[in-house]
N, C-alpha and C positions, 0 to 999 in steps of 0.2 A: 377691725370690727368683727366681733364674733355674733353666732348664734342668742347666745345670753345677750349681751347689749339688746339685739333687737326685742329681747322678749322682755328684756327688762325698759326698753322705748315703749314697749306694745301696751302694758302693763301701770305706765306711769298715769296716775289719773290728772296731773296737770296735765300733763303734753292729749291726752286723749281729750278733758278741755278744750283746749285751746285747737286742733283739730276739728271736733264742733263747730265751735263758734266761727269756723271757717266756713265749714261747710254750709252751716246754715246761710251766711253770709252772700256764699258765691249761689247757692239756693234761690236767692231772692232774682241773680240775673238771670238764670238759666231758666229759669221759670214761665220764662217769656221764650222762650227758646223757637226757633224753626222746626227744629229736630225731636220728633213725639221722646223718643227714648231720655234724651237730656230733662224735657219737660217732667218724664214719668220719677226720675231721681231727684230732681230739685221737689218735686211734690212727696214726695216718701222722704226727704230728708226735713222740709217743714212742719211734717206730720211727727219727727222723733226719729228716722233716720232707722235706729238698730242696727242689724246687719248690714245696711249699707254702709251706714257710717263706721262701723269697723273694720270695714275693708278701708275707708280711707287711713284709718288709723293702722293697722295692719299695712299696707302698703308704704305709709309715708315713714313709718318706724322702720321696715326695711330699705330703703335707702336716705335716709338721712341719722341714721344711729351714727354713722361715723363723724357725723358734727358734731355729738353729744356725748363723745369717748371722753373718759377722764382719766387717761391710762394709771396716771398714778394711786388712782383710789379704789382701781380695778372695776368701777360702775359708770353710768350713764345720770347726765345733769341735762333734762330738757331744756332746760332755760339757757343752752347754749345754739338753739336754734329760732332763728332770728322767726316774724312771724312773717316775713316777706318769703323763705324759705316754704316754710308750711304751706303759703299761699300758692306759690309757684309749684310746689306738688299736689297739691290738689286740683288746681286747674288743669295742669299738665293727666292729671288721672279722672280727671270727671269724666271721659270718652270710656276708660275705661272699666271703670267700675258699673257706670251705667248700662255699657254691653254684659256684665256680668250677671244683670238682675231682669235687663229687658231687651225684648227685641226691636227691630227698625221700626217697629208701629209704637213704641210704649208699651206694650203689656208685659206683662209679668213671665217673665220665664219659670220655667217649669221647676 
């Protein structure tokens, strides 16, 4: 997996779809959430997400590009990553990204 894959993963407007439609998705649980900061990204991602949602999509393009290697054709085929995969990365990053934008209370970081 090189650099290019990733940017060419980052880049693809299915696979950034379908990223979406995740996030929005898992959006809906975390919304309920215990934890203000989870609460404050499931509500900025039902609102249109933007910058947050490109960090999911930026993140999950860097490690899952190598499921979407097509080495023979020298490019990347999103449609080689299952959506249970997509799923599993974004869950696995919702902790993450949401430290990225907010802090232990929910608000806005700087």
């Amino acid at each position: 997996m090189s650099y290019e894959d990733i940017d060419q993963l980052t880049q693809d407007h299915t696979f950034q779809g379908r990223v979406r439609a995740c996030t929005v998705q898992e959006a809906e649980s975390f919304r309920n959430d215990a934890r203000p900061l989870f609460v404050a990204l499931a509500e900025d991602t039902l609102r249109g997400g933007g910058a947050t949602t490109l960090a999911f999509v930026r993140i999950g393009a860097a490690s899952m590009a190598g499921a979407a290697q097509q080495p023979a054709h020298d490019a990347v085929d999103q449609s080689l990553i299952t959506d249970a995969a997509i799923l599993a990365n974004v869950q696995a990053n919702w902790e993450v990204v949401a430290g990225l934008f907010y802090d232990d209370a929910g608000a806005a970081l700087p």
